[in-house]
C-alpha positions, -999 to 999 in steps of 0.1 A, spaced: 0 0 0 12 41 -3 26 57 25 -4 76 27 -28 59 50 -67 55 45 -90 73 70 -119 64 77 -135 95 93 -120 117 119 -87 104 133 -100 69 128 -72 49 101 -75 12 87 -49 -5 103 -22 -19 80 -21 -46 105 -55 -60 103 -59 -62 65 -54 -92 43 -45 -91 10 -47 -117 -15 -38 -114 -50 -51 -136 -83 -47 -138 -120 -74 -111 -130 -100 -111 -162 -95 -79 -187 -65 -61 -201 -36 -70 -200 -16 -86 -229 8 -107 -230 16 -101 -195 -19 -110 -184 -10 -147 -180 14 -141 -156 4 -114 -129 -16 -116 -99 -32 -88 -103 -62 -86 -92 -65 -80 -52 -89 -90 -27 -87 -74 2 -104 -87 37 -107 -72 68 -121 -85 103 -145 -59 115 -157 -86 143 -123 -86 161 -110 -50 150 -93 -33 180 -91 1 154 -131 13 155 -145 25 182 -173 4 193 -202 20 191 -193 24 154 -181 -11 154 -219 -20 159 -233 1 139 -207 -13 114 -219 -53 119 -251 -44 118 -254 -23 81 -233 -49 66 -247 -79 78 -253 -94 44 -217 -86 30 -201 -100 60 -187 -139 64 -177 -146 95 -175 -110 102 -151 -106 76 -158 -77 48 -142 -84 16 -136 -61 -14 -123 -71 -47 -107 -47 -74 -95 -56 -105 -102 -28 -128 -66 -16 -134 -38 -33 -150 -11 -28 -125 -17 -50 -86 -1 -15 -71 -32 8 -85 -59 -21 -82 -43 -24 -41 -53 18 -40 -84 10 -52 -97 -18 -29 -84 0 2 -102 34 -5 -127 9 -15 -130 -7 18 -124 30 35 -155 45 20 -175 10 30 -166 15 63 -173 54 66 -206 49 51 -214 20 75 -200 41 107 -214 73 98 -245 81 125 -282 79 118 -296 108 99 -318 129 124 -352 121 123 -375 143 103 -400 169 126 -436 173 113 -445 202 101 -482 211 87 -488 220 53 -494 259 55 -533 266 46 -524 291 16 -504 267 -1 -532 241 3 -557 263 -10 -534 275 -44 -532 240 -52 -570 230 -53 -577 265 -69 -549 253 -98 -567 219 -100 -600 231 -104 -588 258 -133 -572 227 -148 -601 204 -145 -623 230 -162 -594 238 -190 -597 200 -195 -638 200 -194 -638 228 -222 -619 201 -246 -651 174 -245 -672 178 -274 -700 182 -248 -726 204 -256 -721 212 -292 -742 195 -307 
């Protein structure tokens, strides 16, 4: 991976530590070189047993991606560039931007609020002018 590490949000990194790479002969571009290089990367990390989230966004975490997870393992794959360094980038901002999304906190729930009577009223009055607009188009009473 860079030097450059991957946050998550805040001061919260992926630990170089805790992820597992594993590398395999990818589909797509390549040339002749394609039969040779591992370049494709899957990259897993143990969100169950992670030390590096806090855990109330650990939680939150498990719980959003419950179907993605085996064994509380996430995996991400990336195999859309040619070279294992740039498809490596791309799975760990991959897996940075899962995890941010999964932490982030519940959106605030939405207040009430009534529909002001004006605005209520300019809408049936437009309706009405419309239904009659509409009523003036029947061949209804010309004959």
């Amino acid at each position: 991976m860079s030097g450059r590490e991957h946050v998550i949000r805040g001061s919260v990194v992926l630990p170089e530590a805790e992820l597992m790479w594993r590398f395999s002969r990818s589909s797509g571009p390549g040339g002749q070189h394609v039969n040779t290089s591992d370049s494709q990367v899957e990259l897993r990390f143990d969100l169950e047993r992670t030390e590096a989230l806090p855990e109330v966004w650990k939680q939150r975490a498990l719980e959003r991606l419950a179907s993605r997870l085996v064994d509380g393992v996430v995996s991400v794959r990336a195999s859309e560039h040619r070279s294992q360094w740039r498809n490596r980038e791309a799975a760990a901002v991959r897996l940075a931007s899962l995890l941010a999304e999964a932490t982030a906190p519940p959106p605030k729930p939405r207040r009430a609020t009534r529909v002001p009577r004006g605005i209520n009223e300019r809408r049936l009055r437009e309706k009405k002018r419309r239904a009659e607009t509409k009523q003036g188009r029947t061949g209804k009473g010309w004959q």
